[in-house]
Backbone as ProteinMPNN parsed JSONL, in Angstrom:
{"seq_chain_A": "XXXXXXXXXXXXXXXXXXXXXXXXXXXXXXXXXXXXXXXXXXXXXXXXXXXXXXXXXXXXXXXXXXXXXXXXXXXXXXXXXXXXXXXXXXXXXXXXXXXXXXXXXXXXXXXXXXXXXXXXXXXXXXXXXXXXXXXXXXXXXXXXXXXXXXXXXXXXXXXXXXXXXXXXXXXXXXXXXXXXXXXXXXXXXXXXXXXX", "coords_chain_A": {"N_chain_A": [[0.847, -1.193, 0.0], [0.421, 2.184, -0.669], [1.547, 5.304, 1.095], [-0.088, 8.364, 0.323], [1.665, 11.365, 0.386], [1.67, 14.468, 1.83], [0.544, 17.275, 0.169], [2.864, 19.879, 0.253], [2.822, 23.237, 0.197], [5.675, 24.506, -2.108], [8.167, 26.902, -0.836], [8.607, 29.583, -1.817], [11.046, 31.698, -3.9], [12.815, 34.381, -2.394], [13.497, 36.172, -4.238], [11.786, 35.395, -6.54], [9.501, 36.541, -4.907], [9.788, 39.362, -5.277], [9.911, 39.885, -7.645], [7.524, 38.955, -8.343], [5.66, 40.847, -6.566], [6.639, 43.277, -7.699], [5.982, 43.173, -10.152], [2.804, 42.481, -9.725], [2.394, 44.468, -7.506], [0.752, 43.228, -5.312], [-0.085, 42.775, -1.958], [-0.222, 40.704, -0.386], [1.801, 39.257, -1.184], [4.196, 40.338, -0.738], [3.968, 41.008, 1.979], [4.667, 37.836, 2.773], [6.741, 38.078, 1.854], [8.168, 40.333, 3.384], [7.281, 39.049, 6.378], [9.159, 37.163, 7.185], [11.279, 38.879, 8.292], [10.774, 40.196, 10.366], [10.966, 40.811, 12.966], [13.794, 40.789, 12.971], [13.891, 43.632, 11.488], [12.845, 44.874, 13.562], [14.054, 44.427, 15.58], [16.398, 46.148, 14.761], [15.16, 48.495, 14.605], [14.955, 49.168, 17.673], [17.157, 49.349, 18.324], [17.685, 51.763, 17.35], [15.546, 53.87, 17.865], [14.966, 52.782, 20.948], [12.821, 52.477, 22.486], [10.207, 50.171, 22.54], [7.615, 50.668, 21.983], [7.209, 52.784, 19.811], [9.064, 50.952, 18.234], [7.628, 48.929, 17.198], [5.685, 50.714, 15.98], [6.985, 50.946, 13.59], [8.026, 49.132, 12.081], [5.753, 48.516, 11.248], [5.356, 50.796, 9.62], [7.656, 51.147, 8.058], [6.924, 48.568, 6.036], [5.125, 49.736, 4.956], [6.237, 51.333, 3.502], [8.23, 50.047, 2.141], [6.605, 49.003, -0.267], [6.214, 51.195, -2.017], [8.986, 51.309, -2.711], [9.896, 49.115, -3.344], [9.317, 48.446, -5.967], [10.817, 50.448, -7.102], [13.515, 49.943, -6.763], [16.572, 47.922, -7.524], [17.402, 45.355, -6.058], [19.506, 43.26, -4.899], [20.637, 41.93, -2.683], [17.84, 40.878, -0.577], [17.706, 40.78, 2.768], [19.956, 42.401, 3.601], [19.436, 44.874, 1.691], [17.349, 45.589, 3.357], [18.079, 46.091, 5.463], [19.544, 48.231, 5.591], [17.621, 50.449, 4.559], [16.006, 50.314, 7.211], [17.839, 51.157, 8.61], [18.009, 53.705, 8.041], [15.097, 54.686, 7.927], [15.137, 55.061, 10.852], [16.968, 56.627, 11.258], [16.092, 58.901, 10.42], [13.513, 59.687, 11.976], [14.427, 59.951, 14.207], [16.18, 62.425, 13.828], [14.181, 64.138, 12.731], [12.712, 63.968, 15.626], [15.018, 65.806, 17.244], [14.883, 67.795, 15.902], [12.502, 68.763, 16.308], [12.754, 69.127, 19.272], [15.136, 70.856, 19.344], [13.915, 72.947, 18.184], [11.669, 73.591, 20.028], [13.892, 74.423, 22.35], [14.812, 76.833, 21.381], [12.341, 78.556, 20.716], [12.155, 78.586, 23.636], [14.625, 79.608, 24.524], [14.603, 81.783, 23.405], [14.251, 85.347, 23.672], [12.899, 87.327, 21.771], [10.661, 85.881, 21.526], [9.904, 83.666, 23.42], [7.889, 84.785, 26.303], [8.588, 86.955, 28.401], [9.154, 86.85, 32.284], [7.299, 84.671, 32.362], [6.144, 81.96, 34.31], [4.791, 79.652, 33.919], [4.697, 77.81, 31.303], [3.22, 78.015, 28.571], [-0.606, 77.744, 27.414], [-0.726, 75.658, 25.634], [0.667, 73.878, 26.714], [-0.327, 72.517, 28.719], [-2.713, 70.111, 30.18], [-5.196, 69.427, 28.567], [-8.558, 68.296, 27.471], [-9.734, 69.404, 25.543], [-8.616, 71.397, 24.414], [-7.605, 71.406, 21.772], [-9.821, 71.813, 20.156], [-10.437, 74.417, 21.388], [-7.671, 75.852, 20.63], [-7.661, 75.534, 17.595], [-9.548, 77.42, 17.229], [-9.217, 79.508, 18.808], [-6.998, 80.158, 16.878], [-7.596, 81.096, 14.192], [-8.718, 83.549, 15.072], [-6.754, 85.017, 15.058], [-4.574, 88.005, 13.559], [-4.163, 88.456, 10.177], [-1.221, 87.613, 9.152], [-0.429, 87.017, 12.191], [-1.519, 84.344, 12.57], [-0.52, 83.228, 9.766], [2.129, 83.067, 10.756], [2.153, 81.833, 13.287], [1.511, 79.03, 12.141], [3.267, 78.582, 10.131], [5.395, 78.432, 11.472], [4.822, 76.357, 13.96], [3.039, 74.335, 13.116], [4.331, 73.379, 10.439], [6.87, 73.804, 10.649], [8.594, 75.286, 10.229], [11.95, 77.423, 10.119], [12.36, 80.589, 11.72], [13.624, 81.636, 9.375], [12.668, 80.447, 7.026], [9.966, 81.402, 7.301], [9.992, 84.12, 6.94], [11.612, 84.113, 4.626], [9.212, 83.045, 2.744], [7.448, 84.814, 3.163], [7.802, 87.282, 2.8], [9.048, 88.908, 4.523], [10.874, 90.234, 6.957], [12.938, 88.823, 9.304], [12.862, 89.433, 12.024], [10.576, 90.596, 11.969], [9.23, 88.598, 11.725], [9.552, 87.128, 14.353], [8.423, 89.228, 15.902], [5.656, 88.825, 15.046], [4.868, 86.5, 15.724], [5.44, 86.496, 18.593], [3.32, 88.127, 19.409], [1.446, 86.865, 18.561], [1.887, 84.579, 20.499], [0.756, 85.967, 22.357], [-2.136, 86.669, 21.935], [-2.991, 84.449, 21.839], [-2.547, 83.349, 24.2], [-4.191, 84.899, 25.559], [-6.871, 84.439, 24.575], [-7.068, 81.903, 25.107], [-7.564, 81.505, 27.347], [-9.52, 82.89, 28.22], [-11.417, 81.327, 27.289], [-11.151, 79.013, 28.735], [-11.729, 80.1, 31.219], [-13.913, 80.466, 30.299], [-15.397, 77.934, 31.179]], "CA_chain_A": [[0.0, 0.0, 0.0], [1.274, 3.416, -1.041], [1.16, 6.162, 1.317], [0.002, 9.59, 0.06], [2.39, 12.415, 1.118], [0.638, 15.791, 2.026], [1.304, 18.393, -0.626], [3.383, 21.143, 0.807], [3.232, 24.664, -0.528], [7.126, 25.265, -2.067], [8.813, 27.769, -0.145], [9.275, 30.639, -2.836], [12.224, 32.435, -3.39], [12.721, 36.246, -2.282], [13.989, 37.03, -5.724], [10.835, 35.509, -7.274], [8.444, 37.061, -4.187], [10.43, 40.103, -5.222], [9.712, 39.813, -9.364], [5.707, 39.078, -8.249], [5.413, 41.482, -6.229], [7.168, 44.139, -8.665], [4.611, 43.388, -10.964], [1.173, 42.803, -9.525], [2.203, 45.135, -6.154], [0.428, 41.918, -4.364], [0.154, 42.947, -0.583], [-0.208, 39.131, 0.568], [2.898, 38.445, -1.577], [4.636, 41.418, 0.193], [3.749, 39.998, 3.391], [5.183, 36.958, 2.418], [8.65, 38.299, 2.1], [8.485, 40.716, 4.845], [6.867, 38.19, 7.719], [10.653, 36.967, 7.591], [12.49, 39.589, 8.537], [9.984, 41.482, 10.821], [11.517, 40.789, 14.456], [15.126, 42.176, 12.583], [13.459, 45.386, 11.709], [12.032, 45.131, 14.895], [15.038, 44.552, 16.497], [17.583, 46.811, 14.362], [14.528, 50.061, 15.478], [14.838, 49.295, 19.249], [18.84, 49.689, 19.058], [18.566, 53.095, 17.6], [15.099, 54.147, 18.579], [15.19, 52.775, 22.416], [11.325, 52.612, 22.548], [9.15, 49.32, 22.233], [6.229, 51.038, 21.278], [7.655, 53.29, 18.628], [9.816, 49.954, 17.073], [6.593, 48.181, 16.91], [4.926, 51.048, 14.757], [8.214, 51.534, 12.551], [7.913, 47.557, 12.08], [4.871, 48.805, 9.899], [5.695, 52.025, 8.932], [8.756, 50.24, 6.933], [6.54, 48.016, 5.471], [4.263, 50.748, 4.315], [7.226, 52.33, 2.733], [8.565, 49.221, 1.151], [4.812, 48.955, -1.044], [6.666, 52.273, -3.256], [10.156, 51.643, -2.61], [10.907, 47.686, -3.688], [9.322, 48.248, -7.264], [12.11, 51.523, -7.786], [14.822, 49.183, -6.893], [17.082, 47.112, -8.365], [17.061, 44.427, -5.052], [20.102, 41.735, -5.101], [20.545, 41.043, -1.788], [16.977, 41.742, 0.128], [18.061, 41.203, 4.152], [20.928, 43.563, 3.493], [18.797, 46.307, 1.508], [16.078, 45.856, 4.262], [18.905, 46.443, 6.871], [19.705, 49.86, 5.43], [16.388, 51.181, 4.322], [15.672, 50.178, 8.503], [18.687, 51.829, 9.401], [17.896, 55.36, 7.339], [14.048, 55.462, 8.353], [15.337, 55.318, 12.124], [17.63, 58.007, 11.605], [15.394, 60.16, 9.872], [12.844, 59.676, 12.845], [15.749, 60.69, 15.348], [16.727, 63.625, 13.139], [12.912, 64.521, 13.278], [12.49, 64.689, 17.003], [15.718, 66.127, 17.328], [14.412, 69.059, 15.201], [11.178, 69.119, 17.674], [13.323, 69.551, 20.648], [15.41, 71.967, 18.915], [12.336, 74.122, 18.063], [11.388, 74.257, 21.644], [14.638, 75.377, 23.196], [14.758, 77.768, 20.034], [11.415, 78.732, 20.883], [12.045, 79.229, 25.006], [15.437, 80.643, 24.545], [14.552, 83.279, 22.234], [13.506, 86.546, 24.85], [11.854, 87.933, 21.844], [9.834, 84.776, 21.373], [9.501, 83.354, 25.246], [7.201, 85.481, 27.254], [9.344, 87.37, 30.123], [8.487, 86.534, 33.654], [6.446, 83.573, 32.278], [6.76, 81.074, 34.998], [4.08, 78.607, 33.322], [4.943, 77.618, 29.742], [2.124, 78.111, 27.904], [-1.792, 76.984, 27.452], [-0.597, 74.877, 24.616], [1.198, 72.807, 27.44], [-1.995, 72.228, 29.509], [-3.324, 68.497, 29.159], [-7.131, 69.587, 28.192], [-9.152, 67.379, 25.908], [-10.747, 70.641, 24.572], [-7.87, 72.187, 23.829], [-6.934, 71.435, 19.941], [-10.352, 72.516, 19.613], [-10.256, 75.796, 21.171], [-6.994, 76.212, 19.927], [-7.953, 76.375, 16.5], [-10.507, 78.585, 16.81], [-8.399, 81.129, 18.702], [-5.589, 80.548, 15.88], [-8.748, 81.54, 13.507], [-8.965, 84.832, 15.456], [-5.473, 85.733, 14.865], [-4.757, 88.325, 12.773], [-3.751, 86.999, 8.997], [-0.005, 87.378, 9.485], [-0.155, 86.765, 13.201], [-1.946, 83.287, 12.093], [0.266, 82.519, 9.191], [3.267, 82.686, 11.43], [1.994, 80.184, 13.829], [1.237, 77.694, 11.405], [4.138, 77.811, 9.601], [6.238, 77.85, 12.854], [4.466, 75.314, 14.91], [2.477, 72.817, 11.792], [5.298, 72.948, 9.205], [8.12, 72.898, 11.295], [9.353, 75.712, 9.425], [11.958, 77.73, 11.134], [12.279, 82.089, 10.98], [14.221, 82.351, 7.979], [11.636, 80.095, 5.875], [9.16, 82.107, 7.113], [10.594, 85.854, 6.628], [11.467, 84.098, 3.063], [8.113, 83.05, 1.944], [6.669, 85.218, 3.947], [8.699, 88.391, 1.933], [9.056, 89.549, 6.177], [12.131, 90.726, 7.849], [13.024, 87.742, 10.288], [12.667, 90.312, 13.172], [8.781, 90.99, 11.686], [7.852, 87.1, 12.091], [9.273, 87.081, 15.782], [7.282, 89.841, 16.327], [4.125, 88.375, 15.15], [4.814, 84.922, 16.767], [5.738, 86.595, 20.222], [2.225, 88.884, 19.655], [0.405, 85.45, 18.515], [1.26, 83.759, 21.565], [0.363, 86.631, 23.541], [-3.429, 86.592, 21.811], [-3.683, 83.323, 22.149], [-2.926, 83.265, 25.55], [-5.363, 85.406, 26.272], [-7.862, 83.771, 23.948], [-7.347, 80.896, 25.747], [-7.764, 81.899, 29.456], [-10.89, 83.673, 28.453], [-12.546, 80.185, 27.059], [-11.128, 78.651, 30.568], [-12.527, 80.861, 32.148], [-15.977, 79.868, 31.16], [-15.667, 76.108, 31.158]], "C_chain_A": [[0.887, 1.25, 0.0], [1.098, 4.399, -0.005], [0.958, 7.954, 0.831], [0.92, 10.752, 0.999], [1.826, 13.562, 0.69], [1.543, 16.357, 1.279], [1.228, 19.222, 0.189], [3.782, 22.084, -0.569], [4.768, 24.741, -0.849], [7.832, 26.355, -1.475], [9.231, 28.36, -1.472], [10.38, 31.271, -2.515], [12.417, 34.246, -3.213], [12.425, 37.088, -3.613], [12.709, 36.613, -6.557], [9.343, 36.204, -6.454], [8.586, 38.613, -4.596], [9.765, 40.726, -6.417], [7.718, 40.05, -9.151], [4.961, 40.284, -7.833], [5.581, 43.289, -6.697], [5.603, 44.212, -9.827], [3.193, 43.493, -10.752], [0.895, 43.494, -8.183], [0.635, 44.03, -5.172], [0.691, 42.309, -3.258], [0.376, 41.827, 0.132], [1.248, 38.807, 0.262], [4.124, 39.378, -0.867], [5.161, 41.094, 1.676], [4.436, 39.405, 3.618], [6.57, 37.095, 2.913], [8.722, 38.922, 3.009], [8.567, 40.039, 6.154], [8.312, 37.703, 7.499], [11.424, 37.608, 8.58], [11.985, 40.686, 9.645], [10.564, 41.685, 12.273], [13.303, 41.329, 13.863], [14.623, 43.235, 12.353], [13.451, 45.866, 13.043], [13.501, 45.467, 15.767], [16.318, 45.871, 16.639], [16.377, 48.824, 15.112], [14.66, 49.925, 16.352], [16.006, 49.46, 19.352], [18.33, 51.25, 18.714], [17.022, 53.926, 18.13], [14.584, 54.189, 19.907], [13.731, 52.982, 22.786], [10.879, 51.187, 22.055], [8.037, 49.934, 21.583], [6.117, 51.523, 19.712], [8.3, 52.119, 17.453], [8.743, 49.128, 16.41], [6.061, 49.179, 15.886], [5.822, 51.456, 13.811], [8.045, 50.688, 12.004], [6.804, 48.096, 10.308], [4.667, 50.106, 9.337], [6.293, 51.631, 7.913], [8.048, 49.718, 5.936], [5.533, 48.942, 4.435], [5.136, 51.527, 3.444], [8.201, 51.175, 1.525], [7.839, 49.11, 0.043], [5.527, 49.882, -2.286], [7.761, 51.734, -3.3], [10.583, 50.46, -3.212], [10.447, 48.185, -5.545], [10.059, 49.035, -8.083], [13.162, 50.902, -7.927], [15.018, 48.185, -7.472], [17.89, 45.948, -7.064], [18.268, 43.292, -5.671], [20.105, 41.409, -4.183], [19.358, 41.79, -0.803], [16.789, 41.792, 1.245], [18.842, 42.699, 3.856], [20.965, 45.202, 3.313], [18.025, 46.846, 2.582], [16.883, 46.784, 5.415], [19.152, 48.101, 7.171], [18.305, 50.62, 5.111], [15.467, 51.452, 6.141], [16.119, 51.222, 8.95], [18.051, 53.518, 8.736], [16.591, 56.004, 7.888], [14.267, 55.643, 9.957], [16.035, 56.399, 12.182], [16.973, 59.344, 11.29], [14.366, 60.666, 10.899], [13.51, 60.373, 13.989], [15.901, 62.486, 14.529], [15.619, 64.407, 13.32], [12.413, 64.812, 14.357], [13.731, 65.38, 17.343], [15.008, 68.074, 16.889], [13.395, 69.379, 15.722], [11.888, 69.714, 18.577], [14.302, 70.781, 20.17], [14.636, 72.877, 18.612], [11.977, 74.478, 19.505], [12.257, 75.208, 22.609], [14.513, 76.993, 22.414], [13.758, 78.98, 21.011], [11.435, 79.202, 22.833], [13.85, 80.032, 25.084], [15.492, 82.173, 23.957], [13.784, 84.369, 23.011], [12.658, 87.283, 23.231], [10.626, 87.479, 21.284], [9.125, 84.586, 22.729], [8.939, 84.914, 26.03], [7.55, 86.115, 28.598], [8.599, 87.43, 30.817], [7.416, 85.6, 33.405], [6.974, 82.553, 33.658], [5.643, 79.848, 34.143], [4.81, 78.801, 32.49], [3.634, 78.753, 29.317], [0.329, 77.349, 28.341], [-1.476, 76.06, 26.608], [0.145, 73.649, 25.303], [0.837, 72.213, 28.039], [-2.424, 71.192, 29.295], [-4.987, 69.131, 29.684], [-7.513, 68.831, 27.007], [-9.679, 68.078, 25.057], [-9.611, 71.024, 23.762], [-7.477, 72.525, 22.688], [-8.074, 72.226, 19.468], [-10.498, 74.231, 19.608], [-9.117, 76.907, 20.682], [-7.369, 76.705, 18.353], [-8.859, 77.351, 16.818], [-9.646, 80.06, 17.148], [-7.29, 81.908, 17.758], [-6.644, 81.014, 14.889], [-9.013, 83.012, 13.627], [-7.954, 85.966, 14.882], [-5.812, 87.068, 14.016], [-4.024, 87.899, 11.677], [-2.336, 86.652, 9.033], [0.689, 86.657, 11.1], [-0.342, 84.329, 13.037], [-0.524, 82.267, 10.665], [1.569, 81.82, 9.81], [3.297, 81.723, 12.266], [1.72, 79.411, 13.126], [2.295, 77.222, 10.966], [5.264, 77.578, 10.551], [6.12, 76.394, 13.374], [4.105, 73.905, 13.723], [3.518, 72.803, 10.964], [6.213, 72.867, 9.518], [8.812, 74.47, 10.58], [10.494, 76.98, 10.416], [12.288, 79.994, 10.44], [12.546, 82.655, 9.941], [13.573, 81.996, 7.116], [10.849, 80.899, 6.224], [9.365, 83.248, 6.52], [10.475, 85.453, 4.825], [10.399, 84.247, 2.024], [7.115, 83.992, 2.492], [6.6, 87.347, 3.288], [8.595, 89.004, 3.592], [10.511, 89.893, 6.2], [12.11, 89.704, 9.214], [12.632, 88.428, 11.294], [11.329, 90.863, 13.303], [8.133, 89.453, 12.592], [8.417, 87.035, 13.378], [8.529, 87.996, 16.415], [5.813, 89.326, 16.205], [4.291, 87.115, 15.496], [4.527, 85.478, 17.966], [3.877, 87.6, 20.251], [1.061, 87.675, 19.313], [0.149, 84.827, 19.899], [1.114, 84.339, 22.716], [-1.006, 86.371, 23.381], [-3.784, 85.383, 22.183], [-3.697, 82.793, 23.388], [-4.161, 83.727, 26.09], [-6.814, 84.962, 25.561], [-8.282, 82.591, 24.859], [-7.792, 80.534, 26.978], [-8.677, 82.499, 29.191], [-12.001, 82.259, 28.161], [-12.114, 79.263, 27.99], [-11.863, 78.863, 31.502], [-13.944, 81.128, 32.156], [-16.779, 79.149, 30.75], [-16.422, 75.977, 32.497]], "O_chain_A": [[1.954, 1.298, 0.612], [-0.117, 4.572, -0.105], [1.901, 8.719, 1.033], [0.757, 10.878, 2.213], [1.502, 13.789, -0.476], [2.768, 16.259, 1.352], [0.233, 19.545, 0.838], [4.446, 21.96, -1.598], [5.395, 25.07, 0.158], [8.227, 26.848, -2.532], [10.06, 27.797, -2.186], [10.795, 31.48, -1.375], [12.075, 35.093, -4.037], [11.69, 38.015, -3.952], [12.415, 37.471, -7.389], [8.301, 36.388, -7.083], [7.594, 39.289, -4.324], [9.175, 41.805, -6.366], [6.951, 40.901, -9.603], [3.97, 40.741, -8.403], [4.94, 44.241, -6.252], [4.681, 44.989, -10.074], [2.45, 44.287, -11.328], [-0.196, 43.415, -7.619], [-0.274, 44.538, -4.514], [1.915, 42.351, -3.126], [1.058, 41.835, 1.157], [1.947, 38.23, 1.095], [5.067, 38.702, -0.456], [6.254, 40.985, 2.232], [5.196, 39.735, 4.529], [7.249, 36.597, 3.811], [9.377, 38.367, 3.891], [9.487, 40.211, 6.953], [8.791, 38.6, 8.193], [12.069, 37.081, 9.487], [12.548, 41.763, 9.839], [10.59, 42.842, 12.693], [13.877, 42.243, 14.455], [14.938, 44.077, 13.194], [13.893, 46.91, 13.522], [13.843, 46.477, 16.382], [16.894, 46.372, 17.605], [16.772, 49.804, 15.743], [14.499, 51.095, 16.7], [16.338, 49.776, 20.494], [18.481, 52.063, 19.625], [17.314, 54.791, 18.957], [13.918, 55.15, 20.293], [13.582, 53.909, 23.583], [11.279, 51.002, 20.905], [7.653, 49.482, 20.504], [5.44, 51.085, 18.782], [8.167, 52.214, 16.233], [8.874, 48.682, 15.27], [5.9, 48.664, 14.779], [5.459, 52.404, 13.115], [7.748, 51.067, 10.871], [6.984, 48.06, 9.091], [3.727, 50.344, 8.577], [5.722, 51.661, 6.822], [8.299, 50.182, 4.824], [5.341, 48.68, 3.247], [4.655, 52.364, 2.68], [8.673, 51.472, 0.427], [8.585, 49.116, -0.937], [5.466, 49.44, -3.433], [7.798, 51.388, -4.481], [11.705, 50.55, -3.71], [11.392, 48.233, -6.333], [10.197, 48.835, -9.29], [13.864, 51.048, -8.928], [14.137, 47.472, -7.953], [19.09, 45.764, -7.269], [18.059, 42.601, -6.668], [19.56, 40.306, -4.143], [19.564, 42.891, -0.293], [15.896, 42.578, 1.561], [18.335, 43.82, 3.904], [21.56, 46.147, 3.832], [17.91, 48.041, 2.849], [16.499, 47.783, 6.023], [19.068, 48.847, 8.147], [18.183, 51.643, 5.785], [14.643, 52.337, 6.373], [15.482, 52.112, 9.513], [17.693, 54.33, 9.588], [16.516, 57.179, 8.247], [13.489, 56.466, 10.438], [15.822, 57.198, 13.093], [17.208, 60.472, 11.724], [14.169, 61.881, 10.916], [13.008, 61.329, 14.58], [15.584, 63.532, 15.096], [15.788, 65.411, 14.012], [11.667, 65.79, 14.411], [13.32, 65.892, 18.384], [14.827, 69.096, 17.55], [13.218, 70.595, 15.648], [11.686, 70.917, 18.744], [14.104, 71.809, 20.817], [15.046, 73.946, 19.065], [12.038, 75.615, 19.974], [11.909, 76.165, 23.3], [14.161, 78.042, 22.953], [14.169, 79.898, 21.72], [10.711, 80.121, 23.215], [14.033, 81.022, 25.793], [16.166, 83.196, 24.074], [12.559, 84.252, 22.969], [11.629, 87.874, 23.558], [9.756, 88.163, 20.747], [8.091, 85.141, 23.099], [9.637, 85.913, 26.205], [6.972, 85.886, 29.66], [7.472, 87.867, 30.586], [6.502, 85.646, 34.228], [8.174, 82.473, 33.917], [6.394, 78.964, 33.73], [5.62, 79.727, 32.541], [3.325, 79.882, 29.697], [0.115, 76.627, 29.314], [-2.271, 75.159, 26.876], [0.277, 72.582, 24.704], [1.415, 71.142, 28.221], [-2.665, 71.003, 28.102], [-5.593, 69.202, 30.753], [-6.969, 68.753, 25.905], [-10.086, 67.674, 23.968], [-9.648, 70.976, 22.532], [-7.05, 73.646, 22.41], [-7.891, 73.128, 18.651], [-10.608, 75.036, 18.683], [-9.253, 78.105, 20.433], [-7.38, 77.871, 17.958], [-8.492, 78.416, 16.322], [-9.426, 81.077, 16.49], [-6.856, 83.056, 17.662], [-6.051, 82.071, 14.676], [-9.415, 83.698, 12.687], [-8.106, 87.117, 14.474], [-6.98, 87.34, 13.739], [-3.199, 87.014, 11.9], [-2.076, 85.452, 8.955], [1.753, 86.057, 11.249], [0.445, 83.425, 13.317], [0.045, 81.178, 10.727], [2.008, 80.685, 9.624], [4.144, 80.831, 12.239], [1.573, 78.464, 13.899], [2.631, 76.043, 11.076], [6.008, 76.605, 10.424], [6.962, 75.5, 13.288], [4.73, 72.855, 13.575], [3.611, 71.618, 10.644], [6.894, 71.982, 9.0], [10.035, 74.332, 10.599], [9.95, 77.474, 11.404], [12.367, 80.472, 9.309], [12.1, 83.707, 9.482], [13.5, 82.768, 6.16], [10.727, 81.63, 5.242], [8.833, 83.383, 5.418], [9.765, 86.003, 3.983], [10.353, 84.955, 1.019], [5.93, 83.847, 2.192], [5.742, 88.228, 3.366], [7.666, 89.811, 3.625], [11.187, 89.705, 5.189], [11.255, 89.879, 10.082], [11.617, 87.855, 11.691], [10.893, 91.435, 14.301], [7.274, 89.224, 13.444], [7.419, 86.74, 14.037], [7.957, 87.683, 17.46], [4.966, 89.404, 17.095], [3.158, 86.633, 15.484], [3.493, 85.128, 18.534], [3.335, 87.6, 21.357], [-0.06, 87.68, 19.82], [-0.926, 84.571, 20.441], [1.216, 83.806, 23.821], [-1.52, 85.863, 24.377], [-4.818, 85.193, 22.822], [-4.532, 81.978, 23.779], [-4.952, 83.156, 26.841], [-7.847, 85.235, 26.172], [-9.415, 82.33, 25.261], [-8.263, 79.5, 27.452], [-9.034, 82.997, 30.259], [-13.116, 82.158, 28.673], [-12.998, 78.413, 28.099], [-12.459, 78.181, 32.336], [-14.769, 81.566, 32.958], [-17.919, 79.177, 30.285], [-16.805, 74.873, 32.884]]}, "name": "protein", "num_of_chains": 1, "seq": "XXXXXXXXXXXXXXXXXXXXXXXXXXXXXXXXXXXXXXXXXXXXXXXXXXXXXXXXXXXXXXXXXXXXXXXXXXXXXXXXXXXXXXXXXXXXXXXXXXXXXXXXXXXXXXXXXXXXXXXXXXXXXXXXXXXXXXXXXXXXXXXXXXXXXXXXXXXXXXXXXXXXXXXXXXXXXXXXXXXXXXXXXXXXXXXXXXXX"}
């Protein structure tokens, strides 16, 4: 008597998960090749970002960035590429909060930015669940330059000299209307506090 042996799926090869996935951008087949290598991503973001939580959503950030990025390349060895494309979006993430925390000191060293004799920060530092909303509205109030300047300060990241540039300002204009923004909006804000 013969025994039947269970057909097993072939184990494909990268380079043809690679070719499939090039052509019919296949998310399962994607998968496929990534589910390999996902605890090295994992692992290579927790050396340089030092966060569990964050390595876990880089894990699929990566992967979300592989989807554009494998069908540009020209892929021979695909641990190796993965290793560096890991390594670059971690640094770029670092480089990114780096440039946050630099904005802040920026932003409290600068006397004609920082608010003399502030001993609080700000309302924008306040944990309120309202707050984003009444924020916008008071950034709404602004006036149009006072408004532009916080946006492109705070939402675009951008720092005085992009503004002044696109802004056709005198760098010494947009710290003026920042430091007079986050005077209004202080007081915007402590008036809709004040009658919660």
């Amino acid at each position: 008597m013969r025994f039947k042996i269970p057909y097993q799926k072939k184990k494909r090869s990268e380079e043809d998960l690679i070719k499939e996935f090039t052509s019919s951008g296949d998310l399962e087949v994607l998968g496929e090749l990534y589910s390999g290598y996902m605890h090295l991503v994992y692992g290579v973001c927790l050396k340089y970002l030092k966060d569990r939580e964050e390595s876990s959503d880089a894990v699929m950030q990566i992967f979300e960035k592989l989807i554009t990025e494998i069908p540009k390349q020209k892929i021979e060895n695909f641990r190796s590429w993965l290793h560096v494309v890991t390594k670059n979006y971690c640094l770029m993430q670092l480089r990114s909060q780096k440039s946050k925390d630099e904005k802040f000191r920026e932003w409290i060293n600068d006397p004609a930015i920082f608010m003399e004799n502030t001993i609080v920060l700000h309302p924008i530092d306040e944990d309120r669940t309202d707050f984003e909303k009444d924020l916008a509205d008071c950034i709404e109030r602004l006036k149009n330059e006072q408004k532009e300047c916080i946006r492109k300060f705070y939402f675009e990241n951008q720092c005085y000299r992009e503004i002044a540039s696109t802004m056709n300002l005198d760098e010494n204009k947009v710290k003026s209307h920042l430091q007079n923004a986050k005077r209004n909006l202080k007081i915007c804000l402590d008036e809709k506090n004040g009658q919660k």
